[in-house]
C-alpha positions in Angstrom: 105.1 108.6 80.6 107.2 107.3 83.4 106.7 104.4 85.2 106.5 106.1 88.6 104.2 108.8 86.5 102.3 105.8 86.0 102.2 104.1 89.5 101.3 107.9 91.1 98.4 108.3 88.2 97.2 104.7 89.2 97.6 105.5 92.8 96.0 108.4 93.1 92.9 107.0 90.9 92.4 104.5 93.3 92.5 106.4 96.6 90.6 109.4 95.2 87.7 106.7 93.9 87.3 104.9 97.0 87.8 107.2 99.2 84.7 109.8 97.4 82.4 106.1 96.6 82.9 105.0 100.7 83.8 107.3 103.2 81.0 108.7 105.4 77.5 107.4 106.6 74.4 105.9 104.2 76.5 105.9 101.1 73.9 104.3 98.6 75.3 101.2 96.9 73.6 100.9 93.5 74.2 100.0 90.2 76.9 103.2 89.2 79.1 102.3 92.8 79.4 99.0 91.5 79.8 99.4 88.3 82.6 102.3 88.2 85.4 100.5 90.0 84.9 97.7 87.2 84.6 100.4 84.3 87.5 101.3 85.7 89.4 98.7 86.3 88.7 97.7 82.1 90.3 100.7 81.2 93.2 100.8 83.5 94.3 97.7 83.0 94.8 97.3 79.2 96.3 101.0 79.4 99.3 99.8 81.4 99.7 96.1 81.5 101.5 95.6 78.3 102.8 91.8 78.5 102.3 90.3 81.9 105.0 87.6 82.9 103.8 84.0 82.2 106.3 82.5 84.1 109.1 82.4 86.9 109.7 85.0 89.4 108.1 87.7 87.7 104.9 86.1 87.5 105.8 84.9 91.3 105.4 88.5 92.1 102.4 89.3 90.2 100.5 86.6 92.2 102.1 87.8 95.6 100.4 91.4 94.5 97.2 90.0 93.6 96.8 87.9 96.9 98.0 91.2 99.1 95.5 93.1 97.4 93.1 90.8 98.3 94.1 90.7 101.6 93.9 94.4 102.0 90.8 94.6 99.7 89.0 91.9 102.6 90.5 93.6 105.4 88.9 97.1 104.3 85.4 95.2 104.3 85.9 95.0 108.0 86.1 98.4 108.4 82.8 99.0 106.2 79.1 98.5 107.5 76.4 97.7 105.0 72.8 98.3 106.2 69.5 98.4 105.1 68.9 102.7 104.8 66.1 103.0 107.2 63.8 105.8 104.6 64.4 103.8 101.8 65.0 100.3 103.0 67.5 99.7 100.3 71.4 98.9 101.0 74.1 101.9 102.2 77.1 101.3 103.9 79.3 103.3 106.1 83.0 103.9 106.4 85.1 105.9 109.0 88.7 106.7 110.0 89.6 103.1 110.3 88.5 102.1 106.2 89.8 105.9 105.6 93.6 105.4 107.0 93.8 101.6 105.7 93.6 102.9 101.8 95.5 105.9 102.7 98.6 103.9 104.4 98.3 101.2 101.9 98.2 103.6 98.9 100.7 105.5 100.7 103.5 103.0 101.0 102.9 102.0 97.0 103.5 105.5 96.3 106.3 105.6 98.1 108.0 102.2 97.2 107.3 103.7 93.6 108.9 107.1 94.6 112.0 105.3 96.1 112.1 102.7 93.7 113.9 105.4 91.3 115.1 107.8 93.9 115.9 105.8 97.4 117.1 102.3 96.6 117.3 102.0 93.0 120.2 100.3 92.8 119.4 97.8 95.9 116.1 97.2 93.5 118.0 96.6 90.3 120.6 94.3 91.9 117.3 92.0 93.4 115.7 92.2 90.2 118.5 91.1 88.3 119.0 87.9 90.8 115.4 87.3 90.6 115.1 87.9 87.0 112.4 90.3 87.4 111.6 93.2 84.7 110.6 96.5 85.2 107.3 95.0 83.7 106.7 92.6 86.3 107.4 94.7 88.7 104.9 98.2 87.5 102.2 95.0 86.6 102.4 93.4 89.9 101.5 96.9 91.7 99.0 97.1 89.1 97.5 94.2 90.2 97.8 94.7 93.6 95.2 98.0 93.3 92.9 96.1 90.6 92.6 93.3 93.5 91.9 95.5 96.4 89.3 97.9 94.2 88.1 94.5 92.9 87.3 93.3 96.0 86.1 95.8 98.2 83.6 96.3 95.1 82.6 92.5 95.4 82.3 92.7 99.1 80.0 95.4 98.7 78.0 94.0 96.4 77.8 90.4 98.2 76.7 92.4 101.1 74.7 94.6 99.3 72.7 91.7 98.0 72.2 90.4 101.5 70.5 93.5 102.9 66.8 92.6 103.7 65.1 94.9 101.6 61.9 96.9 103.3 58.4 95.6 102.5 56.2 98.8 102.6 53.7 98.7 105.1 50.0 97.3 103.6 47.4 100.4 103.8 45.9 100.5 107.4 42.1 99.6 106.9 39.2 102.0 107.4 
């Protein structure tokens, strides 16, 4: 498969997975919403990172993907509320427009840069690559990373907030 196969498969994993787990009102976070992202995230990543860079630029850019992704992963928590479900007093969250266009923009531009990376400005991108002593490997891992560190966090998040959620006592029987 080719690498922009790979960045669109990866891409559209990501969006469809948060989007369906978070978008609308009292979405129940338990066990499977947390878990799936990190199921996930096992299987995607030993798929397609084959031998990260240990060193230099490349591993300079990896970093710079995984600190973005963080940064997009936190900024999506702002856009998500996470509340105690007032039938079953255990922890939902919600998520509008605002969470809904921030992964769709974000995962838009990656598909894009991957889309133009072999069609727009290949050659501008092999020329920097070549001065920055980047591979092609570097480059597919660091937007890898990039969508492990936002799913990763925005599962965190969820669950840190989750955990924080007074849970409701039930009320004691009324006495006779």
């Amino acid at each position: 498969m080719s690498t922009i196969g790979q960045a669109m498969i990866i891409n559209g994993a990501v969006l469809i997975a948060v989007l369906e787990a978070d978008l609308g009102p009292h979405r129940r976070i338990g066990k499977p919403r947390i878990l799936r992202p990190l199921l996930m995230t096992a299987a995607i990543v030993p798929l397609f990172i084959k031998s990260p860079a240990t060193h230099g630029s490349g591993l300079a850019l990896e970093l710079a993907a995984v600190v973005a992704g963080l940064l997009v992963g936190l900024l999506a928590m702002t856009f998500t509320t996470v509340y105690a479900s007032p039938t079953t007093g255990k922890p939902v969250s919600r998520a509008g427009f605002a969470y809904a266009a921030l992964w769709i923009v974000v995962i838009g531009a990656r598909a894009a840069f991957s889309y133009g990376s072999e069609h727009w400005f290949a050659r501008q991108l092999g020329r920097w690559m070549v001065d920055h002593q980047v591979t092609a490997d570097a480059l597919t891992d660091a937007l890898l990373l990039m969508a492990v560190a936002m799913t990763l966090t925005r599962t965190i998040g969820l669950a840190a907030r989750a955990a924080t959620v007074g849970r409701r006592v039930p009320a004691a029987p009324a006495a006779e």
